[in-house]
The first five atom37 places (N, CA, C, CB, O) and aatype in JSON, in Angstrom:
{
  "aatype": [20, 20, 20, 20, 20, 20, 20, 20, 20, 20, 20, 20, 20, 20, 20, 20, 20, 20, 20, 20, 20, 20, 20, 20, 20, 20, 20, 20, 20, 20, 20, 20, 20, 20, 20, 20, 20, 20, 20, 20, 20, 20, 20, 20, 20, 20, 20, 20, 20, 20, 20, 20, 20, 20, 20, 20, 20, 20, 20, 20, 20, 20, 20, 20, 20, 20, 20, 20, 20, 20, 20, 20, 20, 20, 20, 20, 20, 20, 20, 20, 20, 20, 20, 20, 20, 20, 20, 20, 20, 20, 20, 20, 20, 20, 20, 20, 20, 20, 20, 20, 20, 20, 20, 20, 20, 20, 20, 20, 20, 20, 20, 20, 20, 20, 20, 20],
  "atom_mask": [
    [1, 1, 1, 1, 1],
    [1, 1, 1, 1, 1],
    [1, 1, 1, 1, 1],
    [1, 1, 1, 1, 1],
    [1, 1, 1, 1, 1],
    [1, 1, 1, 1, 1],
    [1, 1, 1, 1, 1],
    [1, 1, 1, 1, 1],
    [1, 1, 1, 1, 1],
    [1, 1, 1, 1, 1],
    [1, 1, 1, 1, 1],
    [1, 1, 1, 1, 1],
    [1, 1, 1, 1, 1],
    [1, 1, 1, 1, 1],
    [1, 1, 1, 1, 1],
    [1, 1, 1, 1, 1],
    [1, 1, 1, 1, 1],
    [1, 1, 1, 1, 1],
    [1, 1, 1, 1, 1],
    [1, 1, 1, 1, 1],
    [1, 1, 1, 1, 1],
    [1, 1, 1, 1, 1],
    [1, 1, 1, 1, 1],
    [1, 1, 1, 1, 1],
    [1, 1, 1, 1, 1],
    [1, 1, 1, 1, 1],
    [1, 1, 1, 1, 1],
    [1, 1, 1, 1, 1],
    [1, 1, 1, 1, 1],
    [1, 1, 1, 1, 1],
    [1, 1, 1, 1, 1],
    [1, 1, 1, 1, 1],
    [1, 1, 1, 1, 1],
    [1, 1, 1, 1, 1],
    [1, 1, 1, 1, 1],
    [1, 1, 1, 1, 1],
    [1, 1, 1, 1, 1],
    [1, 1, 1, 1, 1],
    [1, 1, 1, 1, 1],
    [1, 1, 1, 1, 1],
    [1, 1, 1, 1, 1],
    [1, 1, 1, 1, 1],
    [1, 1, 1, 1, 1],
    [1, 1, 1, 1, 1],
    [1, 1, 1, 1, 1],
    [1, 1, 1, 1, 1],
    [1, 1, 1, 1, 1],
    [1, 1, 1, 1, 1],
    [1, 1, 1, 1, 1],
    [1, 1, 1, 1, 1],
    [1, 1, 1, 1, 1],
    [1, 1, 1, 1, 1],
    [1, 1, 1, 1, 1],
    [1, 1, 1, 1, 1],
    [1, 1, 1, 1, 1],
    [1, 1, 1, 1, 1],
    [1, 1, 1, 1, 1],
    [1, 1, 1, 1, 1],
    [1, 1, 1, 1, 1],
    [1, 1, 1, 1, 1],
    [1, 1, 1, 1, 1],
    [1, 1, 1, 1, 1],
    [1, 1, 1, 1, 1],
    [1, 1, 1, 1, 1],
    [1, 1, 1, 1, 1],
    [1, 1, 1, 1, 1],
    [1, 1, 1, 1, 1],
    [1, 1, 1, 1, 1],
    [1, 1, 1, 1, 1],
    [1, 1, 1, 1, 1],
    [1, 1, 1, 1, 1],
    [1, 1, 1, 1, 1],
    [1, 1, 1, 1, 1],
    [1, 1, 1, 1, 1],
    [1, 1, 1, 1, 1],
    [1, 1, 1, 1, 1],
    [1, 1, 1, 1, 1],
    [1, 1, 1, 1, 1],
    [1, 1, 1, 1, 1],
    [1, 1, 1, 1, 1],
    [1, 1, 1, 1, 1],
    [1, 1, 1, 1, 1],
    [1, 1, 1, 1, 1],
    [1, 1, 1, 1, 1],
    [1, 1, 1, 1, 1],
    [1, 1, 1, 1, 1],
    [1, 1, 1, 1, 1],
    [1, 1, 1, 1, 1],
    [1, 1, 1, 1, 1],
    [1, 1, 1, 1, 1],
    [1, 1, 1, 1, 1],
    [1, 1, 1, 1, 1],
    [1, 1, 1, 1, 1],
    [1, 1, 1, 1, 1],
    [1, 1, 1, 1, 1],
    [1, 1, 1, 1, 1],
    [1, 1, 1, 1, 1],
    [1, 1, 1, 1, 1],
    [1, 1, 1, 1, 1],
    [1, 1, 1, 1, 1],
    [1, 1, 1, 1, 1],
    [1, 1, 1, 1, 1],
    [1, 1, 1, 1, 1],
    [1, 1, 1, 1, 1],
    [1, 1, 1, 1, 1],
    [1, 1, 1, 1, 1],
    [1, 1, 1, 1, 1],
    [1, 1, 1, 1, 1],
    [1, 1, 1, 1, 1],
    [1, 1, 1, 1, 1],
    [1, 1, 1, 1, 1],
    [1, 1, 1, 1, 1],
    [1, 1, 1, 1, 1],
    [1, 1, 1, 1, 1],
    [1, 1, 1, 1, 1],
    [1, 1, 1, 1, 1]
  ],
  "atom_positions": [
    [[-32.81, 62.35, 25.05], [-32.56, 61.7, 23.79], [-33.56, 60.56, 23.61], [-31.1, 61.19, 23.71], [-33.81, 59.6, 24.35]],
    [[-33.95, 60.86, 22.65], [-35.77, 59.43, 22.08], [-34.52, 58.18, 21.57], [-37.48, 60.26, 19.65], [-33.29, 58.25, 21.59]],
    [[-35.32, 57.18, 21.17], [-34.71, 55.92, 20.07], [-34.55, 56.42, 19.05], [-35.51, 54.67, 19.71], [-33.64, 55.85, 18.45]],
    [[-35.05, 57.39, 18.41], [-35.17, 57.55, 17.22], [-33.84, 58.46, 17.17], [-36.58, 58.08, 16.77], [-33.36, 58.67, 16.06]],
    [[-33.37, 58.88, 18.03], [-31.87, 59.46, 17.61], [-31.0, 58.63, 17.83], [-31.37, 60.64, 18.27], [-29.85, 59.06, 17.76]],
    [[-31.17, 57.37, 18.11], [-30.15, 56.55, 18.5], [-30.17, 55.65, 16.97], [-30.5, 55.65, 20.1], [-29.12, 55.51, 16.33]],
    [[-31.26, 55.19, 16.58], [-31.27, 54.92, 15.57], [-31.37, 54.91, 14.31], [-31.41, 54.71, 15.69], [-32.46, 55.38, 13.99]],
    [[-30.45, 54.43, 13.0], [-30.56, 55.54, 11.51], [-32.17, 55.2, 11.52], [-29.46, 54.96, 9.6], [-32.86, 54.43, 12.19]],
    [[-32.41, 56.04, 10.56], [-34.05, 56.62, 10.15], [-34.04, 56.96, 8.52], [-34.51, 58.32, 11.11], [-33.38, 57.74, 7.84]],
    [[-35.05, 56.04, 8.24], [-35.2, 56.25, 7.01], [-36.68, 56.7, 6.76], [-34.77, 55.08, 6.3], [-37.36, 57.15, 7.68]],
    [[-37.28, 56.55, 5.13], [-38.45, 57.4, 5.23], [-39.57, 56.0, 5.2], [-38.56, 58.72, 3.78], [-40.0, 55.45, 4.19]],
    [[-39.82, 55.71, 6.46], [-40.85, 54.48, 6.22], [-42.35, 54.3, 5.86], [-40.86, 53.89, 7.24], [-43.07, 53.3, 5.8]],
    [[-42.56, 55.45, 5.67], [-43.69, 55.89, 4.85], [-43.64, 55.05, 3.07], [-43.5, 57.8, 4.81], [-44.56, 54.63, 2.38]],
    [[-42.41, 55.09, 2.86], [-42.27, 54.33, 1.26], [-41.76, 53.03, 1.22], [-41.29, 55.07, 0.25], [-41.25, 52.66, 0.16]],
    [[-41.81, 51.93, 2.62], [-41.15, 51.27, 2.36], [-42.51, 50.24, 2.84], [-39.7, 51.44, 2.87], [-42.92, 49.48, 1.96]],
    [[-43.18, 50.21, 4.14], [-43.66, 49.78, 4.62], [-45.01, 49.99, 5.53], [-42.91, 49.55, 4.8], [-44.89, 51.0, 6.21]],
    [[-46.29, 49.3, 5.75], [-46.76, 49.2, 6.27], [-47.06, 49.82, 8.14], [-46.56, 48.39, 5.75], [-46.7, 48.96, 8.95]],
    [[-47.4, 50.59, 8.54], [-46.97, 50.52, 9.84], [-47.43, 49.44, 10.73], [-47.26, 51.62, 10.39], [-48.19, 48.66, 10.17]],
    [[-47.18, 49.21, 11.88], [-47.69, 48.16, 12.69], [-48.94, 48.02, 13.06], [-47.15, 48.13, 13.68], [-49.55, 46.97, 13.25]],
    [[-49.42, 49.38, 13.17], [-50.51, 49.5, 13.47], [-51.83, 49.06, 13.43], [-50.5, 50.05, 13.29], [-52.8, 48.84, 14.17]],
    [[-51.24, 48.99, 11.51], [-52.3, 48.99, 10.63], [-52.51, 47.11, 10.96], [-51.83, 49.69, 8.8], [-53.57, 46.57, 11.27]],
    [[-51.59, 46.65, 10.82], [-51.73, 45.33, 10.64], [-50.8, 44.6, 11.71], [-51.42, 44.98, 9.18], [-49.75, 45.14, 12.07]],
    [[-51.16, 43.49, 12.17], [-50.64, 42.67, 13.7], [-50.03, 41.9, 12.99], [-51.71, 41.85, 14.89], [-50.37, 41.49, 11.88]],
    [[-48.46, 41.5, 13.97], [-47.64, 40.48, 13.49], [-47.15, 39.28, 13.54], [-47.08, 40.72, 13.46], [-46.5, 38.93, 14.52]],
    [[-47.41, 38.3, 12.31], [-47.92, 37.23, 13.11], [-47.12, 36.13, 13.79], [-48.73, 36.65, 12.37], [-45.97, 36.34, 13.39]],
    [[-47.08, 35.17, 14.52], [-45.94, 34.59, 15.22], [-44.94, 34.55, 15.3], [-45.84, 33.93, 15.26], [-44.16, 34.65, 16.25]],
    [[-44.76, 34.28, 13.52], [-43.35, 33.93, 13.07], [-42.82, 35.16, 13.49], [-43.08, 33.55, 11.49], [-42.06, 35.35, 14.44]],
    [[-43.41, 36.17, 12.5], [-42.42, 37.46, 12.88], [-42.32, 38.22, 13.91], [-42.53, 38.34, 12.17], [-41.59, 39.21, 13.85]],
    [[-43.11, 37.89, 15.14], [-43.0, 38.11, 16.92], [-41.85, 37.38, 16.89], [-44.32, 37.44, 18.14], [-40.75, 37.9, 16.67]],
    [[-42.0, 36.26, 17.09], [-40.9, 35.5, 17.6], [-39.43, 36.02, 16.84], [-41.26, 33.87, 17.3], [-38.35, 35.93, 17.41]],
    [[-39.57, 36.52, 15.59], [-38.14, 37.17, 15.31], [-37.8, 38.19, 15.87], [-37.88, 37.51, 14.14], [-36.84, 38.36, 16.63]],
    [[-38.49, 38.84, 15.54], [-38.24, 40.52, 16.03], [-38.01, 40.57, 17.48], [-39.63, 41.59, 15.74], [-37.18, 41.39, 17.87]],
    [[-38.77, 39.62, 18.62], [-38.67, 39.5, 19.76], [-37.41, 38.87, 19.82], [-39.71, 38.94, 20.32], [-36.91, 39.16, 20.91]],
    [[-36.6, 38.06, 19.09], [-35.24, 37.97, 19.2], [-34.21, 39.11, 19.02], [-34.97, 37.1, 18.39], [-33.23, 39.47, 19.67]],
    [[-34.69, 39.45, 18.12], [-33.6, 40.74, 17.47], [-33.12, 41.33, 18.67], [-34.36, 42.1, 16.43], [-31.98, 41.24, 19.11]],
    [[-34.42, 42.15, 19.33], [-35.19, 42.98, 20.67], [-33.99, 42.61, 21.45], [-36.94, 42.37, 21.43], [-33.09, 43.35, 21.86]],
    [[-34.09, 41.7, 21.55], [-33.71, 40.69, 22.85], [-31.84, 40.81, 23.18], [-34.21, 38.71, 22.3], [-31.21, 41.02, 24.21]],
    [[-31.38, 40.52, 21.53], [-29.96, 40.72, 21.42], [-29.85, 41.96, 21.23], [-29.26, 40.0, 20.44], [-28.75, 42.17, 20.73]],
    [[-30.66, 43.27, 21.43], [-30.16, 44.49, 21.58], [-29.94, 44.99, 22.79], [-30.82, 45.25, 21.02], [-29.06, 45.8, 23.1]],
    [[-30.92, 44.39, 23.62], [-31.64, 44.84, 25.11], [-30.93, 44.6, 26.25], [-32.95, 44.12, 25.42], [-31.31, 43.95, 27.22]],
    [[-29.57, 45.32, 26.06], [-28.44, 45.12, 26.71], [-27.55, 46.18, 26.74], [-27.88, 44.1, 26.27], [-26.8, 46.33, 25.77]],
    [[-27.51, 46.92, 27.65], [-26.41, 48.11, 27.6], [-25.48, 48.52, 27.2], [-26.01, 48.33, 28.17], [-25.2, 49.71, 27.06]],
    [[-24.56, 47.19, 26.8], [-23.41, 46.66, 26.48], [-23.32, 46.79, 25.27], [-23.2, 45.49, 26.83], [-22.58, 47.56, 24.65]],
    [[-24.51, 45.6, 24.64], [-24.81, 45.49, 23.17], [-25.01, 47.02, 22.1], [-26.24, 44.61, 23.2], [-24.85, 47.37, 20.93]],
    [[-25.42, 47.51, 23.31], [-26.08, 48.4, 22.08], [-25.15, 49.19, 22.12], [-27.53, 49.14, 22.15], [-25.01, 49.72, 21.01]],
    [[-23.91, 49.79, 23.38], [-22.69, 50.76, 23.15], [-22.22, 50.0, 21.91], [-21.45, 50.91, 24.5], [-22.26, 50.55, 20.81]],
    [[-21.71, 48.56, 22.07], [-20.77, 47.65, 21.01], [-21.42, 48.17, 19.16], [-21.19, 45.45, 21.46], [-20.81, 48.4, 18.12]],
    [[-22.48, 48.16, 19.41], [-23.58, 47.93, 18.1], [-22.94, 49.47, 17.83], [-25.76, 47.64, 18.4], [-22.21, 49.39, 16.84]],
    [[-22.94, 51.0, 18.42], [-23.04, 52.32, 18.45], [-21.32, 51.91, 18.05], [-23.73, 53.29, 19.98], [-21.01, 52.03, 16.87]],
    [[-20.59, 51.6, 18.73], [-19.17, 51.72, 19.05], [-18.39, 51.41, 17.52], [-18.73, 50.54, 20.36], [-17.5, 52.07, 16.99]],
    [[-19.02, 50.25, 17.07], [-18.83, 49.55, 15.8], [-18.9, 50.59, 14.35], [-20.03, 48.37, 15.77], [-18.22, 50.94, 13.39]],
    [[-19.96, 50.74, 14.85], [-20.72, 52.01, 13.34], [-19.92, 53.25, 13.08], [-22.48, 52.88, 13.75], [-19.61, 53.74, 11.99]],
    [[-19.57, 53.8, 14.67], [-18.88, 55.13, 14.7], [-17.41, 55.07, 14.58], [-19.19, 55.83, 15.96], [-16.77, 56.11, 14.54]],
    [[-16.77, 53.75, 14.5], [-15.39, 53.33, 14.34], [-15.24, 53.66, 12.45], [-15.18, 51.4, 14.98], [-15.98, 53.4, 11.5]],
    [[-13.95, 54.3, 12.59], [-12.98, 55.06, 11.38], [-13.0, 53.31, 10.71], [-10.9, 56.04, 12.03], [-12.62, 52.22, 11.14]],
    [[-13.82, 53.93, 9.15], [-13.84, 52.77, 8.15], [-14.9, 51.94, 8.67], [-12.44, 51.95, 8.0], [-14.92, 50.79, 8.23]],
    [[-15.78, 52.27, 9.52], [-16.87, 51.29, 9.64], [-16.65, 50.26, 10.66], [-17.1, 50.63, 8.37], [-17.49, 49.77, 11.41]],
    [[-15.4, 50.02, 10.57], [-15.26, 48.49, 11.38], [-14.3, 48.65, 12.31], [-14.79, 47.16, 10.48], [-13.53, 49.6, 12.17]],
    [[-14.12, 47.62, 13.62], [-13.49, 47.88, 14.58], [-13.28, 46.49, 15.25], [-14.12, 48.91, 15.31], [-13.97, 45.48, 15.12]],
    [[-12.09, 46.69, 16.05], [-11.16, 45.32, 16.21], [-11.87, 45.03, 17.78], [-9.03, 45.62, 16.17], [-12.17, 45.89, 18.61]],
    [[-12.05, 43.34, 17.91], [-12.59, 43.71, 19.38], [-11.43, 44.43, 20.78], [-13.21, 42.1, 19.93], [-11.73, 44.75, 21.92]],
    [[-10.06, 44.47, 20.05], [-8.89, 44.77, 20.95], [-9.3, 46.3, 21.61], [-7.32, 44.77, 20.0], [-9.07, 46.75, 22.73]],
    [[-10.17, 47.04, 20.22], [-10.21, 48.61, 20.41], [-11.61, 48.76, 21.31], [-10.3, 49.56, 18.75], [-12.0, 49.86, 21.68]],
    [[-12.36, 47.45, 21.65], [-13.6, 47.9, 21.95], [-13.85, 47.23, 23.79], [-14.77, 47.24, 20.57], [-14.76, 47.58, 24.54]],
    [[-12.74, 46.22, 24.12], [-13.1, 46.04, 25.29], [-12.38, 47.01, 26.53], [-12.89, 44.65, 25.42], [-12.34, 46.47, 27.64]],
    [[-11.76, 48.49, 26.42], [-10.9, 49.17, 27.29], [-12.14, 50.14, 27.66], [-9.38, 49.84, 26.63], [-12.32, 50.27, 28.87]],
    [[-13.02, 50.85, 26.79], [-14.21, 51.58, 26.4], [-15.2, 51.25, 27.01], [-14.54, 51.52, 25.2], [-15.87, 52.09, 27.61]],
    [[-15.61, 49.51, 27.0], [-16.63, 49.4, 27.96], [-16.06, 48.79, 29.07], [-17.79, 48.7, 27.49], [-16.86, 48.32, 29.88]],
    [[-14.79, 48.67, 29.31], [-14.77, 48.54, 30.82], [-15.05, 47.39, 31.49], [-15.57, 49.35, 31.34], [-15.15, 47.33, 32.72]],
    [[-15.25, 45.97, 30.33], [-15.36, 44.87, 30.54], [-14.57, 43.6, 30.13], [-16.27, 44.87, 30.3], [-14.23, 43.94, 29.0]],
    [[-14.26, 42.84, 30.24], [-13.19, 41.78, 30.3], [-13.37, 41.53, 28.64], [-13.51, 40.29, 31.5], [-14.38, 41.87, 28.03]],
    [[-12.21, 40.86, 28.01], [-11.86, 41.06, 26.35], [-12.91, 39.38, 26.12], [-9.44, 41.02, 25.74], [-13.48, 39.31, 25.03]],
    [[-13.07, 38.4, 26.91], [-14.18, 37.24, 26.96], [-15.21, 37.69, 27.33], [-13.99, 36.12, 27.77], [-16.02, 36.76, 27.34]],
    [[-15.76, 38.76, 27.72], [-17.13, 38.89, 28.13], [-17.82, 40.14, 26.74], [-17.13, 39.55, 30.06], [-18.96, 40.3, 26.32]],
    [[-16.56, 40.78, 26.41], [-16.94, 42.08, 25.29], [-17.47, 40.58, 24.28], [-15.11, 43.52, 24.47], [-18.65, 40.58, 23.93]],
    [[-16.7, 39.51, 23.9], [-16.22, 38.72, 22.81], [-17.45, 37.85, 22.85], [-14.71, 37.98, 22.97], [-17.6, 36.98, 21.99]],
    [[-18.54, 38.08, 24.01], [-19.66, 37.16, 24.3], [-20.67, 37.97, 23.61], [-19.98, 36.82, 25.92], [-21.67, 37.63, 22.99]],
    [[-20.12, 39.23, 23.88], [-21.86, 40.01, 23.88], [-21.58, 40.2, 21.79], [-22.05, 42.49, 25.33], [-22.49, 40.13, 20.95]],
    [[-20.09, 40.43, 21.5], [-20.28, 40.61, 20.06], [-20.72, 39.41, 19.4], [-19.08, 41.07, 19.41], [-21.29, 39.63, 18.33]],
    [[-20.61, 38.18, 19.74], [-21.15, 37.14, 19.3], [-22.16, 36.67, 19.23], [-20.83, 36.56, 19.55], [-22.34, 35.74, 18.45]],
    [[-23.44, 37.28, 20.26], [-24.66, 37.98, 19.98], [-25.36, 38.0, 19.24], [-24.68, 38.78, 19.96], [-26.25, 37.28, 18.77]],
    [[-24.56, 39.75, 18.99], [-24.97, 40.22, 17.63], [-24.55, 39.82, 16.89], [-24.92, 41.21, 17.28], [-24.93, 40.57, 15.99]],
    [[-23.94, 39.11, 16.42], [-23.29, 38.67, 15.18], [-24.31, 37.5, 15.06], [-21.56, 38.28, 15.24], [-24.93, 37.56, 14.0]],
    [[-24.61, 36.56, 15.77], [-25.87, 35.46, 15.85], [-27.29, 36.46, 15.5], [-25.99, 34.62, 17.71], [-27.88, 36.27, 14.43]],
    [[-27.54, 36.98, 15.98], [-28.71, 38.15, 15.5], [-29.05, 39.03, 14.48], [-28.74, 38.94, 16.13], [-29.97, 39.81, 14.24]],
    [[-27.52, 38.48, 13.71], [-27.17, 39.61, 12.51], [-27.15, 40.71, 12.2], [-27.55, 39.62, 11.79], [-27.34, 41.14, 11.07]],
    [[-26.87, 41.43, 13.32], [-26.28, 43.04, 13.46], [-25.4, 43.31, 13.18], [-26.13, 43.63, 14.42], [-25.31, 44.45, 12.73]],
    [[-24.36, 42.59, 13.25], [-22.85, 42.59, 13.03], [-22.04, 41.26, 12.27], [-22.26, 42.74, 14.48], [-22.22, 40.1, 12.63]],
    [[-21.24, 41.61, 11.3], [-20.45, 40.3, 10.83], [-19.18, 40.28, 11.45], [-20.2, 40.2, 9.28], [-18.73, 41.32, 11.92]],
    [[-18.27, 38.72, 11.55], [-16.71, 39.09, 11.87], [-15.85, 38.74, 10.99], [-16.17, 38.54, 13.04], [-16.11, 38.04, 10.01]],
    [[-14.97, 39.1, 11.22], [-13.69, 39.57, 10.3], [-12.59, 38.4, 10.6], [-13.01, 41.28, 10.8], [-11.68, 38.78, 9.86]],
    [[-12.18, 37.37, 11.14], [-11.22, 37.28, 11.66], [-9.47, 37.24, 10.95], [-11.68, 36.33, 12.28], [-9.15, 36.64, 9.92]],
    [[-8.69, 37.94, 11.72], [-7.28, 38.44, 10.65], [-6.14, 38.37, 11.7], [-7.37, 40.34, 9.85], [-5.73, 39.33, 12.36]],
    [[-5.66, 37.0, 11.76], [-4.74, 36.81, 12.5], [-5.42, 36.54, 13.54], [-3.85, 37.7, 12.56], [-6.51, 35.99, 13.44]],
    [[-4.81, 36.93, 14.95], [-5.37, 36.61, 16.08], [-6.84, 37.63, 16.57], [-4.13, 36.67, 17.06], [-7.39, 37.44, 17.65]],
    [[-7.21, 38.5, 15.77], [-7.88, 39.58, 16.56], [-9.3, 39.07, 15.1], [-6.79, 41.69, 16.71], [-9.31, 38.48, 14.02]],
    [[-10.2, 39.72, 15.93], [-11.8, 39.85, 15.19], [-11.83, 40.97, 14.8], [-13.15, 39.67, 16.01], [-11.33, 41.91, 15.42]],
    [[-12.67, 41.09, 13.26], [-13.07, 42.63, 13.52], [-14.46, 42.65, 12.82], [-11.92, 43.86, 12.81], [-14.87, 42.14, 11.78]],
    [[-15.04, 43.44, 13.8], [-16.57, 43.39, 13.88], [-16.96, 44.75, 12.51], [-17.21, 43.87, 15.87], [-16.23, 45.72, 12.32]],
    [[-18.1, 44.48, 11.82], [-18.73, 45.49, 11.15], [-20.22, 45.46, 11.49], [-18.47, 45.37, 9.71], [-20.67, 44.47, 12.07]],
    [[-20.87, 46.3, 11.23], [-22.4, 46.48, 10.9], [-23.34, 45.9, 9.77], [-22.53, 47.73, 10.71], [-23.2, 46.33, 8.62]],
    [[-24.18, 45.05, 10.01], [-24.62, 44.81, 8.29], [-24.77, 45.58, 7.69], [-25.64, 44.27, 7.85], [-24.26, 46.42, 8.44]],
    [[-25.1, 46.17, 6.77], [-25.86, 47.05, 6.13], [-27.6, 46.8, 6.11], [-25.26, 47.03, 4.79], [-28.07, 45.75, 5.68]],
    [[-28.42, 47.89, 6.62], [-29.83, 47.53, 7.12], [-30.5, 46.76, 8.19], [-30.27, 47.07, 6.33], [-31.68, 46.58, 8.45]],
    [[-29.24, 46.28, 8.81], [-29.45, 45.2, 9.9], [-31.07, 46.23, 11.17], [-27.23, 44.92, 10.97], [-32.0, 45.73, 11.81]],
    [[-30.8, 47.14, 11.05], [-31.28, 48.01, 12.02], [-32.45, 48.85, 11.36], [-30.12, 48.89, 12.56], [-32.96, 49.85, 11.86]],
    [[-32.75, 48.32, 10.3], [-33.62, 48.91, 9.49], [-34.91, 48.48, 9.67], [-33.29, 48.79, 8.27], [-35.81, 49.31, 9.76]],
    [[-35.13, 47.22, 9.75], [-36.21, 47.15, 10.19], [-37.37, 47.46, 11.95], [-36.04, 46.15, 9.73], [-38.54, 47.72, 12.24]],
    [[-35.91, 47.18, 12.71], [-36.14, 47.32, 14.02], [-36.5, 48.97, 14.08], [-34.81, 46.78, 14.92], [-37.49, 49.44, 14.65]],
    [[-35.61, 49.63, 13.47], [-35.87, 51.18, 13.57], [-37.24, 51.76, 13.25], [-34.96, 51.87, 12.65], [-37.76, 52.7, 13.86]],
    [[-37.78, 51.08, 12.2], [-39.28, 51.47, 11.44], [-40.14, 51.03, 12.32], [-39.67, 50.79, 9.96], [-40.91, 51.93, 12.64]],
    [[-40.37, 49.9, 12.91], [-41.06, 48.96, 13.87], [-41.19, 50.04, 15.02], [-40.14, 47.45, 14.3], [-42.27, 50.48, 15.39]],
    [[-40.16, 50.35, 15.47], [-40.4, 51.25, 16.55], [-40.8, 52.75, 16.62], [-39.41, 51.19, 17.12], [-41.28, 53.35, 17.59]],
    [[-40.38, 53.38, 14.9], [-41.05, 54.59, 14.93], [-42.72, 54.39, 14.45], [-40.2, 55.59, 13.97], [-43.48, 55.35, 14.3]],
    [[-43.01, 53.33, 14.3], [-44.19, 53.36, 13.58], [-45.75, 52.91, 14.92], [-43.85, 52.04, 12.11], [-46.98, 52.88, 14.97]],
    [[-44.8, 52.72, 15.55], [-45.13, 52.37, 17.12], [-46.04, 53.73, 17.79], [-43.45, 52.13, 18.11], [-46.41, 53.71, 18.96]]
  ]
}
């Protein structure tokens, strides 16, 4: 399995530039090398997968720390993350969080890397 099945895919031929063509300059290293950074985690990226594929989009962190097998403060570290990275927004409703996906959050990272 490539990245590119892990991640949605759009047609970046109409949207953007490839990397190739043109180098990127600090500012946007230093972002993207953040983004990178809050993905580049085993954890993160099941949570990020786990989130998207959850019925209605969104998912409670109650449903997501039994799955990975890690303590409900350490799941609650790594979603806070992404949510700082803006992959994910939270919900909070009563005592429990509930995490969604931005919309496009992954859109750019996805093009960046097929264009690679």
């Amino acid at each position: 399995m490539t990245l590119t099945d892990l991640l949605p895919v759009t047609d970046v031929t109409a949207c953007c530039e490839p990397l190739t063509r043109e180098s990127l300059s600090a500012q946007n290293a230093e972002a993207l090398a953040g983004s990178l950074k809050a993905l580049a985690d085993p954890a993160r990226l099941r949570l990020v997968s786990m989130v998207a594929a959850s019925e209605g989009g969104e998912a409670c962190v109650c449903d997501l720390t039994e799955p990975l097998g890690l303590s409900q403060p350490t799941v609650s570290h790594h979603l806070k993350i992404l949510v700082d990275a803006g992959f994910l927004t939270r919900d909070k409703r009563g005592l429990w969080a509930y995490y969604r996906l931005v919309p496009g959050a992954l859109d750019s990272i996805s093009r960046l890397l097929i264009t690679i």
